[in-house]
N, C-alpha and C positions, 0 to 999 in steps of 0.2 A: 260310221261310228267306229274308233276306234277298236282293238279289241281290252277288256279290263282288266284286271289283278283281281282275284278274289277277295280282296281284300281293299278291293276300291271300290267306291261308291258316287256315282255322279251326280248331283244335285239338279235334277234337268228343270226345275220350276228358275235358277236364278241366272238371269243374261249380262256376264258380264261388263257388256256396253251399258248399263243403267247402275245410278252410281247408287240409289236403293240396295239393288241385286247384291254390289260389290259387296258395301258396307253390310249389308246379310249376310254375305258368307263369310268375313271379318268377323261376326258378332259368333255365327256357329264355329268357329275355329278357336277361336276364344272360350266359346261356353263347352264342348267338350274337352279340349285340353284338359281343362279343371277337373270336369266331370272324371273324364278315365288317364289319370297320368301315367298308368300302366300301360296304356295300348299304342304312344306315341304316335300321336293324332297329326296327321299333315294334309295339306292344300295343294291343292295346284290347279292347272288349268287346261281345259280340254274342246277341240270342237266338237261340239251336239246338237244335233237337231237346232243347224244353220247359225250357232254362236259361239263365242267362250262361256264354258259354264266349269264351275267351278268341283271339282273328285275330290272326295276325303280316300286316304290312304291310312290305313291304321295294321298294327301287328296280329291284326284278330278280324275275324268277321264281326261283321255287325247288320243288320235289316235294317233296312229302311224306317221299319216302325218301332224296333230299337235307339236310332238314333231318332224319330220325334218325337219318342217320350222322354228323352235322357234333356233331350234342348229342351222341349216345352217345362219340364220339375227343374232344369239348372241353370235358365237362363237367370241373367241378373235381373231382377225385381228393383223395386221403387228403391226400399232403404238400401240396397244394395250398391243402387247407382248414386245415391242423393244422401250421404247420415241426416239424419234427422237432425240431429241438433245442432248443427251447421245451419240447418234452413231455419229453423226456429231462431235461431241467433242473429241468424242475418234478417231474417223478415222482420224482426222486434226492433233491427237497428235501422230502418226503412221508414219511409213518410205512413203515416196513418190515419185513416180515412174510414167514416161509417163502420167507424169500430173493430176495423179487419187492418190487414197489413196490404199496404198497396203495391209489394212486392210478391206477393204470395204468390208462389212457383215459377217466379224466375230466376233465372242464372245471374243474380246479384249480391254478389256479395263483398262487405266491407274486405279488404286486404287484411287488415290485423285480425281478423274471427278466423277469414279463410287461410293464411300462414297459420294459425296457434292451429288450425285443425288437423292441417298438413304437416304437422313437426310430429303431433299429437298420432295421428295416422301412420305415418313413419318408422314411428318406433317398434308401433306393436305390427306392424307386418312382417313379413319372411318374402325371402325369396319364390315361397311355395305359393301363397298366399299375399295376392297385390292389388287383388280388386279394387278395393274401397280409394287404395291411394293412385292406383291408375285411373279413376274414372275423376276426382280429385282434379287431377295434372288436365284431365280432354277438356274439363268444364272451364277452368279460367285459369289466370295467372296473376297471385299475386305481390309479383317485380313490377308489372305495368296497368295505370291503375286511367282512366275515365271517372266521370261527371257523371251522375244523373240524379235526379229531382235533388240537384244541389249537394251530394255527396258523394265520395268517392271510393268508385267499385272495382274489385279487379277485375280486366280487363277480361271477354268472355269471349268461348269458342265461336269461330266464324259458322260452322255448322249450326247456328243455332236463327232458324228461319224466319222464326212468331215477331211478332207485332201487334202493338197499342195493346188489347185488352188479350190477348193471347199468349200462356205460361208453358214454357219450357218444360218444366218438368212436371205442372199440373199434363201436359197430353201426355208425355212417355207414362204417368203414374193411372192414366186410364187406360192405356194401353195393356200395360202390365197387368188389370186387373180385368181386364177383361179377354186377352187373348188365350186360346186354348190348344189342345193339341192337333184339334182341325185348321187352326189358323197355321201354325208350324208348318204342318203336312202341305198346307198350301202353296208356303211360301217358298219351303225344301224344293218340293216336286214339282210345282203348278200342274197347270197352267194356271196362269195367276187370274184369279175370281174376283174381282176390283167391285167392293161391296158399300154402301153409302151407311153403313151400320158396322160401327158405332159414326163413324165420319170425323176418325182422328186421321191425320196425316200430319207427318215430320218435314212435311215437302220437301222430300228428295229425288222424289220420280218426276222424272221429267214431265209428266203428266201434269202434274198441279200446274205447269207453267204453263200449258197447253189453255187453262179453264182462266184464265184473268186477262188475256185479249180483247180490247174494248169491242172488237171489229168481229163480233157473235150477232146471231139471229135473240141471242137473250141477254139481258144483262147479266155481265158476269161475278155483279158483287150478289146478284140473288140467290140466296143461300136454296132455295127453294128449288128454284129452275135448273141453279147450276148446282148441285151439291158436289160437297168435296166426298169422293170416293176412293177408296186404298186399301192397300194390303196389309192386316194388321199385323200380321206376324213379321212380315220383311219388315217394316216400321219398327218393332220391338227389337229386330236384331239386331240391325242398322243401329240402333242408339248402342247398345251393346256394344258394338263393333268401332266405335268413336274412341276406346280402350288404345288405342293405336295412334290415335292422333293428340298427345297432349298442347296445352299451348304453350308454347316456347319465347320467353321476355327475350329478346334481340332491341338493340341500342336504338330502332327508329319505332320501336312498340313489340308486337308479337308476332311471331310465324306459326303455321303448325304446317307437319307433313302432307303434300301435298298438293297444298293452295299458292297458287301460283299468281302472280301479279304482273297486270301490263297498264302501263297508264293507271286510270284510275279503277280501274276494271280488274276483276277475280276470278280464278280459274279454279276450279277441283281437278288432280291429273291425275291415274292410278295406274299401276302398271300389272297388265296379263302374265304372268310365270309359268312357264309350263311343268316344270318339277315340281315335285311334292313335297312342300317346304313346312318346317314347325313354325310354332306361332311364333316365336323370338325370332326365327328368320324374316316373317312376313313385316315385323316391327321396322326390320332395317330396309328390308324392300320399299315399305309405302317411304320412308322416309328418306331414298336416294337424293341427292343435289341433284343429280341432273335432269329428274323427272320436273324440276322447274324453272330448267335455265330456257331462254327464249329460244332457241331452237334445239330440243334435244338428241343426242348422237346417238340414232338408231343403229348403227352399226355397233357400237359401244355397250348401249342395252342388251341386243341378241344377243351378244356374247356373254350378257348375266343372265341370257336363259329368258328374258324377255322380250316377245316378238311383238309386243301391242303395247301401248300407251292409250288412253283414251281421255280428252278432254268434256267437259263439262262446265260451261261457262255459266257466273251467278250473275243475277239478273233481275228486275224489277219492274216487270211490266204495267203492271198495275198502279206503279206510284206506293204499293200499300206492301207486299209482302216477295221477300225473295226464292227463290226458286235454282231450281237449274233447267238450262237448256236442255236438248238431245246431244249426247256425246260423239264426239269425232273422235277418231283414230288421228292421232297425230304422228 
């Protein structure tokens, strides 16, 4: 192990190579920035105990149990990630069934609700303060609009895994209200405690892809035999950390940072940095071109200081719900 900076802190629970991990330590570099804009809060990347795990660097000490109380009170919450009356506007403009909205907590929303909210959003932010409209921009776009139950939504982030009767934002909003500063601690430091309670998953861990292989000793859609099991806290950041990837209208539909395209087929690519870079730096890092041209120029990367790339390929094993692979180093 290296030796530290007094003033670095290594995150030994989050492995780089899992793109849960990443998007957790995204989501913590995000939520303390906020939290202490004084202490000039940075990232970077380190070998630990056998992986890349990710060192906060800041102007000040801080403990371990300092930084899991300051994430666990600042991470962003439901209304935080979601305004309410956005959702409420768009569920009401949605098909309706046995009395409920048959959109209720998903990533659907009309273009003209979500534009007037986003202009709306806009105004009253600051440079200081961009949450609401940063998370806004990761959730959809709407320049490029889709179909569904015969109406037309803007187009939503590819990160967004759920399927048929499974809502988006109904699991982060359980997440959020049930995770605590044990789950934090878990997630910071692990080793990571993979618990079937509450048995929410954002399916980012390549784990969830592991459990829908028809070729098990059990069936894998038995929620019973196979239960979904995960890390609630890395799950809660992770969404967090999505703050980084807006979705971007380009002339043939949308892009966002990262996702990479070959054929028909989708990648997630994120790149390892070893400096200790602020969160506006990290912004431009996940969002280089060349972390998704078809063969990217490693020589080219090190010389920004990044020695790894890792891919993580999306995937649908099951017919029913997408996932990611185990990540390769490309």
């Amino acid at each position: 192990m290296n030796e530290r900076q007094p003033n670095e802190i290594v995150l030994t629970g989050l492995d780089g190579a899992n793109p849960l991990a990443f998007l957790a330590a995204l989501g913590t570099l995000r939520t303390l920035t906020a939290a202490w804009p004084d202490r000039n809060v940075r990232l970077g990347w380190t070998v630990t105990l056998g992986a890349w795990r990710p060192f906060l660097l800041m102007n000040s000490e801080a403990s371990p149990d300092e930084i899991v109380e300051t994430v666990n009170d600042r991470v962003p919450r439901t209304a935080d990630l979601f305004p309410p009356q956005l959702r409420a506007e768009s569920e009401a403009a949605g098909p309706q069934g046995g009395g409920s909205a048959k959109w209720k907590g998903k990533l659907r929303f009309p273009p003209g609700i979500l534009a007037r909210h986003v202009r709306s959003t806009a105004t009253a932010s600051s440079w200081d303060d961009r949450t609401a409209l940063d998370f806004m921009a990761a959730w959809a776009s709407d320049a490029v609009v889709e179909r569904v139950d015969g109406i037309e939504v803007a187009q939503k982030t590819t990160f967004d895994f759920t399927s048929g009767q499974q809502s988006f934002i109904d699991l982060v909003e359980k997440l959020a209200l049930c995770v605590d500063a044990d789950d934090i601690r878990n997630a910071l430091f692990g080793p990571w405690t993979y618990t079937p309670d509450p048995g929410i998953s954002l399916r980012w861990d390549p784990i969830d892809e592991a459990r829908q292989y028809a070729l098990q000793a059990i069936d894998p859609a038995d929620g019973n035999k196979n239960p979904i099991v995960s890390v609630p806290g890395a799950n809660l950041l992770a969404a967090a950390g999505l703050a980084y990837f807006p979705v971007i209208p380009v002339e043939d539909g949308v892009e966002q940072p990262g996702i990479a395209r070959f054929g028909s087929g989708r990648a997630f690519r994120w790149p390892i940095w070893e400096a200790a870079v602020s969160s506006d730096t990290v912004r431009s890092l996940v969002a280089l071109a060349e972390l998704c041209e078809d063969a990217p120029d490693r020589s080219s990367l090190r010389a920004m200081g990044i020695p790894v790339v890792y891919q993580a390929n999306i995937v649908m094993p099951s017919g029913r719900y997408r996932n990611f692979t185990p990540a390769q180093a490309i």
